[in-house]
C-alpha positions as CSV (number, residue, x, y, z in Angstrom):
1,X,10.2,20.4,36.5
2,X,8.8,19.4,40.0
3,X,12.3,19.8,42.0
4,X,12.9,23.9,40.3
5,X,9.5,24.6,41.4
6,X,10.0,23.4,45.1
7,X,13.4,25.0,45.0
8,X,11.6,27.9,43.9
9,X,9.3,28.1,46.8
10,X,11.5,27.4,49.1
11,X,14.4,29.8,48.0
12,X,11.7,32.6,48.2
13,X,10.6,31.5,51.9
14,X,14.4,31.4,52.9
15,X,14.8,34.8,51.4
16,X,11.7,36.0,54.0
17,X,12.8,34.3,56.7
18,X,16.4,35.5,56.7
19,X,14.7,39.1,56.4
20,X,12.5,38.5,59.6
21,X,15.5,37.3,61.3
22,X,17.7,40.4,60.0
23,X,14.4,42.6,61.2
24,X,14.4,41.2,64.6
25,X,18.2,41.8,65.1
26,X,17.9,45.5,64.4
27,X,14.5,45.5,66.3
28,X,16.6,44.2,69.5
29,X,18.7,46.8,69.5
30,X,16.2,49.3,69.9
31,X,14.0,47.5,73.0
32,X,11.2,49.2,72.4
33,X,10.7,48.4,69.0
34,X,9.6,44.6,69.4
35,X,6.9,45.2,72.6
36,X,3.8,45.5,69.9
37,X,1.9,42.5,69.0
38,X,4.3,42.6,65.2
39,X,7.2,42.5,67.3
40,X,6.0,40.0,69.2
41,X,4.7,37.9,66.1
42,X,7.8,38.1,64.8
43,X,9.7,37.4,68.1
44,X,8.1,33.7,67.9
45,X,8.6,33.0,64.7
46,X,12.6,33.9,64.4
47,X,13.8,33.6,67.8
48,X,13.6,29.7,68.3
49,X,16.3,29.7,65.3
50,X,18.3,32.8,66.5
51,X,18.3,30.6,70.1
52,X,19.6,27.9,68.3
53,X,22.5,29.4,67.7
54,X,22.8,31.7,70.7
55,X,23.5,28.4,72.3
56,X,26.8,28.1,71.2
57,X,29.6,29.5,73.2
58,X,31.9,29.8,70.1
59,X,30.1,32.4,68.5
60,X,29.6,35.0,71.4
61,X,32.0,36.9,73.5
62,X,32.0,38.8,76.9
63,X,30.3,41.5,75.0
64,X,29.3,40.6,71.9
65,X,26.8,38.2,70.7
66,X,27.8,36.8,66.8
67,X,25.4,34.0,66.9
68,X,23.2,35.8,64.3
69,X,25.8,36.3,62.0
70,X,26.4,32.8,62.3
71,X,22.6,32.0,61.8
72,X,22.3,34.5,58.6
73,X,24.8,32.6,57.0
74,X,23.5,29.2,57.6
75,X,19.8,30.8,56.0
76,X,22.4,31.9,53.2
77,X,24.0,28.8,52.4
78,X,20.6,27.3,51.9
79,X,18.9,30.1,49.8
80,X,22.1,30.3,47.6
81,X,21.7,26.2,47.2
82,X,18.3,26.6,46.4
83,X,18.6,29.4,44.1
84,X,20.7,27.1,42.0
85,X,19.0,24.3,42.3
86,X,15.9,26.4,41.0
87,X,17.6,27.5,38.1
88,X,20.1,25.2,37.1
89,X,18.1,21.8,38.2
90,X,21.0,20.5,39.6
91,X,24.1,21.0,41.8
92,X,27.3,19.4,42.3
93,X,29.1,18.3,45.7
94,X,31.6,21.2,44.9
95,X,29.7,23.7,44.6
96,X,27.9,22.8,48.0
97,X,31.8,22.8,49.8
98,X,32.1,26.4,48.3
99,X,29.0,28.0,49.6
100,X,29.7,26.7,53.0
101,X,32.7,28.3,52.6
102,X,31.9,31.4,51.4
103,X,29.3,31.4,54.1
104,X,31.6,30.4,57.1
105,X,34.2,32.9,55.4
106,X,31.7,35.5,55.4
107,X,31.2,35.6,58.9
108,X,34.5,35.7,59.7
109,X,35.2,37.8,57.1
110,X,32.8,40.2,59.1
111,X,34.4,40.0,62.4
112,X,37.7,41.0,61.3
113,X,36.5,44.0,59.5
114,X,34.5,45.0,62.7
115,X,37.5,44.2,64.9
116,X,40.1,46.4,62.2
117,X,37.6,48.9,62.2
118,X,37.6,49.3,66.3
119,X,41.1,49.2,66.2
120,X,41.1,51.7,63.6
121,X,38.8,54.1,65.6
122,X,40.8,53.6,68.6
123,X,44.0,54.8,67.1
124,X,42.2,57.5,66.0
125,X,41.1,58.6,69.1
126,X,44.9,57.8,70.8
127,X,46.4,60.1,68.6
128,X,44.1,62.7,68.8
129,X,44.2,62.6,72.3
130,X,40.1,62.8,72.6
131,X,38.6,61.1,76.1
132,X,40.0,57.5,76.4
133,X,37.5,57.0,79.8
134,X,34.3,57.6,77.8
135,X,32.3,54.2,78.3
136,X,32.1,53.9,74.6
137,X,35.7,53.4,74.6
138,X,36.0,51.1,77.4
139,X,33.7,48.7,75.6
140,X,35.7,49.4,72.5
141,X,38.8,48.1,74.5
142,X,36.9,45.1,76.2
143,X,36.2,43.4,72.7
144,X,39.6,44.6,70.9
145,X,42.0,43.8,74.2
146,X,41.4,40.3,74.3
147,X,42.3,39.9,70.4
148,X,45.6,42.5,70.7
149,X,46.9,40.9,73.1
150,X,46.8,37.8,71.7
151,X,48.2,39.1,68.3
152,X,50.9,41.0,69.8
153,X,51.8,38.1,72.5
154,X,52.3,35.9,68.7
155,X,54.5,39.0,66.8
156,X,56.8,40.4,70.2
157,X,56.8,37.4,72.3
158,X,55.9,39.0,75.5
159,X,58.8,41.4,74.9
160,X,56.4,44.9,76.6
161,X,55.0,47.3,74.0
162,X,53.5,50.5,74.5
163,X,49.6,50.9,73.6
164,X,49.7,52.5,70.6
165,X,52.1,50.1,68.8
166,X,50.3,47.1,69.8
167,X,47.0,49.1,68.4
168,X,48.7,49.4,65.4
169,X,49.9,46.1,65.1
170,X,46.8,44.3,65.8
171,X,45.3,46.5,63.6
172,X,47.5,45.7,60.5
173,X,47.6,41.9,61.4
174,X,43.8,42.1,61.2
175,X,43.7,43.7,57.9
176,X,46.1,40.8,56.4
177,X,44.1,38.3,57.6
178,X,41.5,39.6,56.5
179,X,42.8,40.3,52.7
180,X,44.7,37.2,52.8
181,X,41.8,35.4,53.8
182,X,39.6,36.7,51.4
183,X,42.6,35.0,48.8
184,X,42.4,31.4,50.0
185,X,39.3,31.5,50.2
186,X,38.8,32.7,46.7
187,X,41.5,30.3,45.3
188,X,39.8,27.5,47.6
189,X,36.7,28.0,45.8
190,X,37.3,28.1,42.3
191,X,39.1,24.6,43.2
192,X,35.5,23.6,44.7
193,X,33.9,24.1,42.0
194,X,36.2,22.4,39.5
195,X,35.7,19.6,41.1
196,X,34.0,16.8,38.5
197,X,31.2,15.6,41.0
């Protein structure tokens, strides 16, 4: 059939493209990586989409940019879609609702395990009393901060905590969220699917 075939195509340019994006990401973190003519090739054909996304204040912090998480998962969704489509000829509305979701979940999915893991680090290095000063801790405790205190303002209710407790804390509430996420969303999309249309 005419639609598997362009679904086809199309699911195998989706595939490139979320490559290229996922190159330029790790090319970006090493500057001088992207100065050759490749990188710059490659610079102008991902970075108007990566931009796109950028744009939004929701997915970056004072620190941290998560906009291309954001954008892989959007290139996911589709090439997921259009793998299916290309194979089964079809798809149902439900089935669309749980790819979004797994996408959107996914990304958030990520987050947390990047924010548990920080935390996880940092209690580490409390306990073992290594250098709490050295930069790379101070911009561990700019991106987790903002989260624990939030989390612990929720659980004590302002009542004053020392910092290792409220580590802890955050930490655990981050891995439950994270598991109990993972749950609903699981339960949420075998009810997607189910659905007749």
């Amino acid at each position: 059939m005419l639609i598997t075939t362009i679904a086809k195509i199309l699911g195998a340019l989706t595939s490139t493209y979320m490559l290229l994006c996922a190159l330029r990401v790790f090319m970006s973190w090493a500057p001088g990586l992207g100065a050759g003519k490749a990188g710059r090739l490659l610079a102008s054909i991902v970075d108007p989409y990566l931009a796109a996304f950028s744009r939004i204040r929701l997915f970056r912090t004072e620190r941290f940019d998560f906009s291309p998480i954001a954008a892989l998962a959007v290139l996911s969704v589709a090439n997921n879609m259009l793998t299916t489509i290309a194979y089964s000829g079809k798809i149902s509305f439900g089935f669309l609702l749980n790819l979004i979701l797994g996408a959107g979940w996914s990304a958030v999915a990520f987050v947390l395990s990047f924010v548990s893991a920080c935390a996880l680090i940092r209690i580490i290095v409390f306990l073992a009393r290594l250098n709490s000063l050295h930069p790379i801790w101070v911009v561990v405790d700019a991106v987790l901060n903002p989260i624990l205190y939030r989390i612990n303002k929720l659980i004590y209710r302002g009542k004053a905590i020392d910092y290792l407790q409220g580590l802890i804390t955050g930490f655990l509430v981050l891995l439950l969220a994270r598991t109990a996420g993972g749950a609903l969303v699981r339960i949420l999309g075998s009810l997607l699917l189910s659905l007749p249309f």
